[in-house]
C-alpha positions, 0 to 999 in steps of 0.5 A, a space after each residue: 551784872 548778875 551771873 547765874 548759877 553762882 551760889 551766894 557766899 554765905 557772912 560776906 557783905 558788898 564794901 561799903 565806902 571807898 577801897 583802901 590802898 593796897 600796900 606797894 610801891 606809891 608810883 604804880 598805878 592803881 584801878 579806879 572806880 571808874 574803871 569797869 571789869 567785864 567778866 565771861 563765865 565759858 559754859 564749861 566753867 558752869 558745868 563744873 561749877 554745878 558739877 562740884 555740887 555733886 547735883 550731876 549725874 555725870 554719867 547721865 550727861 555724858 550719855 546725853 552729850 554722845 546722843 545729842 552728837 550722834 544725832 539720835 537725841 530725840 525730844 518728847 514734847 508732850 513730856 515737856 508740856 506737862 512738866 511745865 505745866 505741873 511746875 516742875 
C-alpha cells in the first residue's frame, strides 16, 4: 500500500527477517504475519502534514476555501492548460 504525501524518513530501512517477540506476558496474544493492518489518511491529516512543511500559505488557503464556500471561486481553464503544458 503506498501513501502519498509522506515523506520518506531518512537512516530507516524496511525488517529484514522475522519480528522478534516483544517482552510481556507469554499468554497474550500477539499479531501475526498473517494479519493485515488497513490504515485511512483523512484529508485533514494530509493538509496538516503538508502544513507543517511550512510550504502552505495558510492564508491563501483559507481564502481559497470561503470562495470555493461561498460559490464564487471560479476556474481559468486557459490558465490551467498552459500551466500543464509548460510543465509546471
Amino acid at each position: 500500500m503506498r501513501i502519498p504525501f509522506v515523506t520518506p524518513t531518512p537512516g530507516l530501512e524496511p525488517a529484514k527477517g522475522p519480528a522478534r517477540p516483544a517482552s510481556g506476558r507469554a499468554d497474550e496474544p500477539t499479531a501475526s504475519a498473517d494479519e493485515s493492518v488497513h490504515v485511512r489518511v483523512s484529508a485533514e491529516s494530509r493538509a496538516l502534514s503538508l502544513a507543517a512543511d511550512g510550504d502552505i500559505d495558510a492564508a491563501k488557503v483559507s481564502r481559497l476555501k470561503a470562495s470555493i464556500e461561498a460559490g464564487t471561486f471560479r476556474v481559468d481553464a486557459r490558465e490551467i492548460a498552459e500551466r500543464i503544458a509548460r510543465g509546471g
